[in-house]
N, C-alpha and C positions, 0 to 999 in steps of 0.2 A: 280680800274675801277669805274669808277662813280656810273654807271649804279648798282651796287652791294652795291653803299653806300647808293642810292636811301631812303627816308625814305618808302618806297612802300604803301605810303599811296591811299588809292581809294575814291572820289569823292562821285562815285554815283556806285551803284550795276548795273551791266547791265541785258535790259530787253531782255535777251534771254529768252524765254518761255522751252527750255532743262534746261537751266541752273536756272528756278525757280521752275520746275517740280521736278528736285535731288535734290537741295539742299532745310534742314528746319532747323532753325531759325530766329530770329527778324534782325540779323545784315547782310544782305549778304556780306556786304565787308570785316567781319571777315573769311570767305569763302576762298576768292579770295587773301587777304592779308596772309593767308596759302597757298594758292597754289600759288603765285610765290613765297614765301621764298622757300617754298618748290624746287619746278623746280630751282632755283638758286644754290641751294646748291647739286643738284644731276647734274654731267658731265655727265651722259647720254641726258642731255636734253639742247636745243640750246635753248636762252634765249633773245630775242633782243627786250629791252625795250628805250623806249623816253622818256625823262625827261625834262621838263621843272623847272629848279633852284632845288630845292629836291622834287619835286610830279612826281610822275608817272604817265604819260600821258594816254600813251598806252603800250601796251605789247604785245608779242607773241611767246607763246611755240611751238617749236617745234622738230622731231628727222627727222635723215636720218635712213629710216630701212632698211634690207637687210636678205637674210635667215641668215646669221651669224650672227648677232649681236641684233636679235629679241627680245627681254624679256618678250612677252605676254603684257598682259595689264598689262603694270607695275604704270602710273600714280598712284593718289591717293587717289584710291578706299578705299581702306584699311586704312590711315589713318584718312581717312575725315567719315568714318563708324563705328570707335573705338571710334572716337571723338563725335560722335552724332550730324555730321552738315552736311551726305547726309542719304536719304532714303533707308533704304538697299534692300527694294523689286524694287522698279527703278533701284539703282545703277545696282543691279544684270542684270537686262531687259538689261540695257543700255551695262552691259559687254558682254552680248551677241553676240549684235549686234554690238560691236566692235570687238570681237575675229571675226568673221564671216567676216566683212570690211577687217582685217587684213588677215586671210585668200586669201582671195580672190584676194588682192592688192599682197601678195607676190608670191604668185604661178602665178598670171598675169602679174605681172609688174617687181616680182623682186626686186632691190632696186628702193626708192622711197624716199622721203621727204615727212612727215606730218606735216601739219600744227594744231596744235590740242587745242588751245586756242590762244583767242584774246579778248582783250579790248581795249575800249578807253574812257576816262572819257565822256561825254556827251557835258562837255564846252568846249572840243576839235575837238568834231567830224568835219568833212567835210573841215579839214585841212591838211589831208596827212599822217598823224601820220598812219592812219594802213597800206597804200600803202608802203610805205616806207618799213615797216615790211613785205610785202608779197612780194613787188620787190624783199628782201633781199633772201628771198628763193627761188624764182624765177629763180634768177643767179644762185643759188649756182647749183639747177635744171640743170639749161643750161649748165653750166659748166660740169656736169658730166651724161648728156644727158638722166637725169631720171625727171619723174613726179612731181607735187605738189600736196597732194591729203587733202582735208578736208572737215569734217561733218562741215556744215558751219547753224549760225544763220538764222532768217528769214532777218536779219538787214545785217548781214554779207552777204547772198548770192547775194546779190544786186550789193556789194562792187567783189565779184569775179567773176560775172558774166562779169561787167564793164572790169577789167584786165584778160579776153578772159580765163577763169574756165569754163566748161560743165559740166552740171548735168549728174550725172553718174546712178544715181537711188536714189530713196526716200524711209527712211525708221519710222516708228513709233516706238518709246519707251514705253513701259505701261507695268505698273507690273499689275497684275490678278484682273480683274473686273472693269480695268478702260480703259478709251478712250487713254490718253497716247499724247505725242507730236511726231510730224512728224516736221522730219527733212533730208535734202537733204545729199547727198554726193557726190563731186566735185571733178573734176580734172584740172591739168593744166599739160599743156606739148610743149615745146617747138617746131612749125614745123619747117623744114627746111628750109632755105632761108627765113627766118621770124625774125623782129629783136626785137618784144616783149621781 
């Protein structure tokens, strides 16, 4: 699979303000170049990247959850905290407030689809590369008549608002004594007779 031989290399670090608030050191795209090897190599996580020749364009993690097949916040809290390249008084805040999302999403919704990371290099943006990725979930969505749901960017929320996502509620990340970043959380759901 191509996509797997990828050299995953990243461009430019993206400027999500979540994802500069967790993570600390000089390199971000050492970061990110761990966390899709990572995500690639673990089958619990649906993986669908763009490649232009061997660069990674764009990407996008994500799972289908369900009460059966739940694992908590399994991402990679834990390894990117052992490694010394996210802030463990954030990380911690941020797992909070995903146990709480996930909570809520599974007792409400049931199974679901998370969209739960996305990139796209900078010199690729506003070319389709991440539609592409969230149509793909989209279908699979539709196909089996459950939701899209993700904590989405201040850059990304723009993108899913556009492909018919509603803000479900906004929430703040901040470990103790700091103002912390706010960020949305979004759904998508196919209506009936609707051919989105």
């Amino acid at each position: 699979m191509q996509s797997r031989e990828a050299t995953k290399e990243l461009d430019a670090a993206p400027e999500d303000p979540l994802f500069v608030y967790l993570w600390r050191g000089e390199d971000p795209r050492e970061f990110m170049r761990l966390n899709l090897s990572y995500f690639m190599d673990d089958p619990y996580f649906i993986v669908i990247v763009v490649v232009d020749e061997s660069l990674v364009i764009s990407f996008g993690v994500g799972v289908c959850r369900a009460h059966d097949n739940h694992p908590g916040d399994k991402g990679t809290d834990l390894k990117d905290l052992e490694s010394g390249l996210a802030d463990k008084p954030r990380h911690q805040a941020l797992g909070r407030i995903m146990t709480e999302i996930h909570k809520d999403f599974d007792e409400g919704e049931g199974q679901h689809y998370e969209l739960m990371y996305m990139y796209t290099s900078p010199l690729h943006r506003q070319k389709g590369a991440a539609t592409l990725i969230v149509d793909w979930f989209r279908r699979k969505a539709k196909e089996m008549g459950v939701p899209v749901i993700v904590a989405a960017s201040p850059g990304g929320e723009k993108l899913y608002l556009k492909l018919e996502f509603s803000k479900v509620r906004r929430y703040r990340v901040c470990a103790p004594d700091e103002d912390g970043v706010e960020f949305p959380v979004m759904k998508w759901r196919q209506l009936l007779g609707t051919s989105s």
